[in-house]
C-alpha positions in Angstrom: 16.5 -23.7 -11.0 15.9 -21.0 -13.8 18.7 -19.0 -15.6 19.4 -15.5 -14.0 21.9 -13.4 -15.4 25.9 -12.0 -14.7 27.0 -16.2 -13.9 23.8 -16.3 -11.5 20.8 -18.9 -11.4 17.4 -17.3 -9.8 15.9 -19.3 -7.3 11.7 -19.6 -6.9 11.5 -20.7 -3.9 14.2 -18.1 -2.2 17.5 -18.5 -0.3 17.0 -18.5 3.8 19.8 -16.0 5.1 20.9 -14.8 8.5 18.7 -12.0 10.2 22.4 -10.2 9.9 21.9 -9.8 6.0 20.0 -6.9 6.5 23.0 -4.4 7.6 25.0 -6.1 3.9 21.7 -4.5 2.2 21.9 -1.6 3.7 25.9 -1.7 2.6 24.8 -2.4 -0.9 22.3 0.6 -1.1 24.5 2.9 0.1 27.0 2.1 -2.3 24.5 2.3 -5.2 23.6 6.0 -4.3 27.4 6.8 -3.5 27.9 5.9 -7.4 25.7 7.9 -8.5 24.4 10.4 -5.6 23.1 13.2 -8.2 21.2 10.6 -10.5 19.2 9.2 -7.5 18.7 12.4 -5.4 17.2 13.6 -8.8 15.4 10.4 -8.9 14.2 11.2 -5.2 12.8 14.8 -5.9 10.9 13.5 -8.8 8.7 11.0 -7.3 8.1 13.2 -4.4 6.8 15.3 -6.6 4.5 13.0 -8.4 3.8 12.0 -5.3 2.7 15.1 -3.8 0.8 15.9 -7.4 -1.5 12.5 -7.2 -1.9 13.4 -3.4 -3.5 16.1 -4.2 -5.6 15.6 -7.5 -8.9 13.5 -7.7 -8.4 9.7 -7.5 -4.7 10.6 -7.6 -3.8 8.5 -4.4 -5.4 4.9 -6.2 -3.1 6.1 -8.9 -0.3 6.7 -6.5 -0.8 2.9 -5.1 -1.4 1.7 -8.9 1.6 3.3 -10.1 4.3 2.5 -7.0 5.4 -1.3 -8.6 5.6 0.6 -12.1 8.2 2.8 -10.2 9.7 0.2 -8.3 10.7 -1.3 -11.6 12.3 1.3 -13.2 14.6 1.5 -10.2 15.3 -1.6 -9.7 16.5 -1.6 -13.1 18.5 1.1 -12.5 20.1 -0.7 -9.7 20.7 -3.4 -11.5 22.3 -1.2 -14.7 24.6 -0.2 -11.9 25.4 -3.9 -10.4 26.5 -4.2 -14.4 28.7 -1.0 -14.3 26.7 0.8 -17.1 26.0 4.5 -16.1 22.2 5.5 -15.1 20.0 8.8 -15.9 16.7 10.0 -14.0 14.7 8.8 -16.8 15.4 5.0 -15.5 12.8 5.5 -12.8 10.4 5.5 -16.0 11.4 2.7 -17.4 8.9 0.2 -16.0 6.1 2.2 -18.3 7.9 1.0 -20.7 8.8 -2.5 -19.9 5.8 -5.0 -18.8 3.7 -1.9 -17.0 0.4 -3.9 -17.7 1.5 -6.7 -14.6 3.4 -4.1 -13.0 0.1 -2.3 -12.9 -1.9 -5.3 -12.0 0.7 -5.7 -9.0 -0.2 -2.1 -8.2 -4.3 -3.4 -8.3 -3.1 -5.9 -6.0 -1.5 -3.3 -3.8 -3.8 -1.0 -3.5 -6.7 -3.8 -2.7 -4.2 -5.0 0.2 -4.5 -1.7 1.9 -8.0 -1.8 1.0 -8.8 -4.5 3.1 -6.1 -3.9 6.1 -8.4 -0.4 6.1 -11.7 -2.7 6.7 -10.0 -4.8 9.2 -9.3 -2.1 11.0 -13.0 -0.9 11.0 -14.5 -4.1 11.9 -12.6 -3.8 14.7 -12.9 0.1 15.7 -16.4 -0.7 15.5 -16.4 -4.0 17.7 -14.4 -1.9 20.0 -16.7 0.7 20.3 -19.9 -0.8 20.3 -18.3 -3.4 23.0 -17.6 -0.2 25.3 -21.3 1.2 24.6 -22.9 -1.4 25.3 -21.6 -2.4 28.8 -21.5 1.1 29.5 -25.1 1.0 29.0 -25.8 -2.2 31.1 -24.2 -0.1 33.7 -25.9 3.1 33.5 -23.2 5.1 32.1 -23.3 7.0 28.7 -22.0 7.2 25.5 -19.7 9.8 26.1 -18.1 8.2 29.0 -17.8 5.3 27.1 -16.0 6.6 24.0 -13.7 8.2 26.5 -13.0 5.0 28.4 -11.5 3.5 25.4 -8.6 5.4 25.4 -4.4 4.6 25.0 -5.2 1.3 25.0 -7.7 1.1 22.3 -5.1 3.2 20.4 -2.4 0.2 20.9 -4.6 -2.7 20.1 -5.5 -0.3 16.3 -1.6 -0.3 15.9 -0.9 -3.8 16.5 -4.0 -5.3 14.5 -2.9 -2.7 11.7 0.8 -4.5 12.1 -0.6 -7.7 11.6 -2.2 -7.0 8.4 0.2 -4.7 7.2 3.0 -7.2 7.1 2.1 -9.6 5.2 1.0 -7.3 2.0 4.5 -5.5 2.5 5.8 -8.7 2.4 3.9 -9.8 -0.7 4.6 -6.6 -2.6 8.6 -5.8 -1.8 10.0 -8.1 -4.2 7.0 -9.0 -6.3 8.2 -5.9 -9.2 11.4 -7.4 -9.1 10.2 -10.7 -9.6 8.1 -9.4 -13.0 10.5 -7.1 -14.3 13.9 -9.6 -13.9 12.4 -13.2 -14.4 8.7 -12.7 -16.4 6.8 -13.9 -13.3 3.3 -13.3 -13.2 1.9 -10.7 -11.2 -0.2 -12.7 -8.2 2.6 -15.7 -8.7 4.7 -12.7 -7.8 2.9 -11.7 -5.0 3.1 -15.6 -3.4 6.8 -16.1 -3.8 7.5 -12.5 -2.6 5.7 -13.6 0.4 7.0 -17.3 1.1 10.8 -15.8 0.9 10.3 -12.7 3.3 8.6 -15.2 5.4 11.2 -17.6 5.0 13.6 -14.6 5.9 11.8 -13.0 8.9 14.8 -12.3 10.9 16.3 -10.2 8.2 13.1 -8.6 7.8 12.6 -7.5 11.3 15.9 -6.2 11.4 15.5 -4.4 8.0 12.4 -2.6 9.4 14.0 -1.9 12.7 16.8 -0.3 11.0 14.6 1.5 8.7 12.8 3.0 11.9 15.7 4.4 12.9 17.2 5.4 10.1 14.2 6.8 9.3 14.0 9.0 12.4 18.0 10.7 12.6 16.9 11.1 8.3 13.9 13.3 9.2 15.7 15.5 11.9 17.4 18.0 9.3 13.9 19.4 7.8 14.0 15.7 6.5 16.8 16.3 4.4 18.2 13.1 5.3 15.2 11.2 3.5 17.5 12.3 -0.3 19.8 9.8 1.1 18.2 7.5 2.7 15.5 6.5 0.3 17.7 6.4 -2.8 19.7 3.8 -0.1 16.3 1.7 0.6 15.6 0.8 -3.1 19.4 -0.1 -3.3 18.8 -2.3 -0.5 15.9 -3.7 -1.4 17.7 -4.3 -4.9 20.7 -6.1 -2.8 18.2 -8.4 -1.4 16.7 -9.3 -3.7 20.0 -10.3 -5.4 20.9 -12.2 -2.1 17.4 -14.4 -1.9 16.7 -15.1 -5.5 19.5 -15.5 -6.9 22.3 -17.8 -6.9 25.5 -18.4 -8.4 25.2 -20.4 -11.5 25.0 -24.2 -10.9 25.4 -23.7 -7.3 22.7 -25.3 -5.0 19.9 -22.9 -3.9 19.8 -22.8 0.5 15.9 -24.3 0.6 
């Protein structure tokens, strides 16, 4: 076990919780933006902004990937000023360029080369795919176009589901890897490993987490998406109340293994 902080001990190898644990992070990010609603809906506007800015600028969307961890930091931090009861400002989502941004960065490398490769899965098999249907097509005297067409909803579902596959893992690696280098000095692909291991450990609460986020998601979007100024300041503070919940224990308590 390794020192935490506020009476807590942090835990490497994570805490295994109940899939239910995802509705108490959902409790705790709610009550983070409830303490300070104008702070994180300023927060919110911001990086949509910068978001939309690197969207739309040259080599602004490898930026956009490098940069997210560096973000995630400096809210996470900002949560955690909160757990503490010290007031926040908007300038706390900046705060990971200041503190350790060269891993955070590195993280964001990491990222960005994660979706990287998820994007040439997917082509390997779009192009399997497609030259599988050409070429019996061919044997049997049909054409290209005919072919292509053949493909169809199902090709579509096998994309989403081999994209799924990919994509989990790397979301898994990256959600708490910031926290990780930002709260206990842990190096950026060490990060990346543990990150994985204790969402994997903790699938159940993941699954839920994301199905809740899909839904959540969805009622968030239906008022010109609106919603979204609530509901993403509430996903970092969930995130953040996770994190608490599967790295960190109570000090000189046992760590669930």
């Amino acid at each position: 076990m390794i020192a935490g902080n506020n009476g807590t001990q942090f835990n490497p190898q994570g805490n295994q919780l109940g899939a239910g644990s995802a509705t108490n992070w959902f409790s705790v990010g709610f009550g983070s933006f409830k303490a300070a609603p104008g702070v994180w809906i300023g927060m919110a506007l911001i990086h949509f902004v910068i978001a939309i800015v690197l969207g739309v600028i040259p080599l602004g969307s490898i930026a956009s990937y490098i940069l997210m961890p560096v973000f995630t930091a400096g809210f996470m931090l900002a949560c955690q000023a909160q757990f503490e009861g010290k007031p926040i400002g908007v300038d706390m989502m900046f705060a990971g360029f200041k503190e350790k941004f060269g891993p955070l960065a590195l993280l964001g490398f990491f990222w960005l080369l994660g979706i990287f490769l998820i994007g040439v899965v997917i082509a390997i098999v779009v192009g399997i795919t497609i030259g599988s249907a050409v070429a019996t097509n061919a044997l049997s005297g049909g054409n290209i176009a005919s072919a292509l067409f053949g493909l169809g909803f199902g090709t579509m579902i096998l994309l989403f589901i081999v994209a799924m596959i990919a994509f989990i893992p790397v979301a898994m690696a990256i959600s708490f890897a910031p926290a990780l280098v930002i709260f206990h000095n842990v190096e950026p692909f060490e990060a990346l490993k543990m990150s994985l291991k204790a969402s994997l450990k903790n699938w159940g609460a993941f699954f839920l987490y994301v199905i809740l986020t899909i839904i959540l998601g969805v009622l968030a979007s239906l008022p010109l998406f609106l919603g979204w100024l609530i509901l993403w300041p509430t996903m970092i503070g969930a995130m953040y109340g996770a994190y608490r919940e599967i790295f960190l224990v109570p000090a000189n308590t046992p760590a669930s293994m």
